[in-house]
N, C-alpha and C positions, 0 to 999 in steps of 0.2 A: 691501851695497847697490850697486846698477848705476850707475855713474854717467849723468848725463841730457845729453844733447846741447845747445848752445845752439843759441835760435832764431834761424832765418836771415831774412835782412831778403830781400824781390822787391822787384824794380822793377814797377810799376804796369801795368798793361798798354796804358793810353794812351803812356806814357811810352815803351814800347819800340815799340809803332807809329811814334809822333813820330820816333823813331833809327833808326829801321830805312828810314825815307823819308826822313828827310834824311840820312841816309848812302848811299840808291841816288842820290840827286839829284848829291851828291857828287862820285859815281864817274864820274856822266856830264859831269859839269862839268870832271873831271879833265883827260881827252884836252883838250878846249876849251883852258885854261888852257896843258897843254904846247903844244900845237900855238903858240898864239901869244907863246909865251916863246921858242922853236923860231924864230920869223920876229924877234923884235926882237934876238936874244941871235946869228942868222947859224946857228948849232950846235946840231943837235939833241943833241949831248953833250953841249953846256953847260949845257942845258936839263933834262934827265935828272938830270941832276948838281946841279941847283937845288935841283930840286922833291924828288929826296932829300933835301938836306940840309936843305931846310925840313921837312919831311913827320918827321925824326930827331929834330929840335928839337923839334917840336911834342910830337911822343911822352914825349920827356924831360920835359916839363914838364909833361905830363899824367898821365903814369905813371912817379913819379919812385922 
């Protein structure tokens, strides 16, 4: 006998609407965010360098 595939779980389709617009909202909030971390930090490298390591963090704890 063939063995049968398990069923795969979808996300909802509201649900990926909801993610998919607050992840463009995001993106545009991104620049915003650097640019003014950019003026209070003096370094646009610092700033760079922030929002990486916050952005790596967050990753880690969400996709561990």
């Amino acid at each position: 006998m063939a063995e049968q595939a398990a069923p795969t779980r979808s996300l909802p389709s509201w649900a990926a609407l909801a993610a998919a617009v607050t992840a463009g909202a995001m993106i545009g909030l991104q620049g915003r965010i650097n640019g003014e971390l950019a003026t209070r930090t003096g370094s646009p490298l610092e700033a760079a360098a922030a929002s990486f390591v916050v952005g790596l963090v967050m990753l880690a704890v969400v996709m561990p």
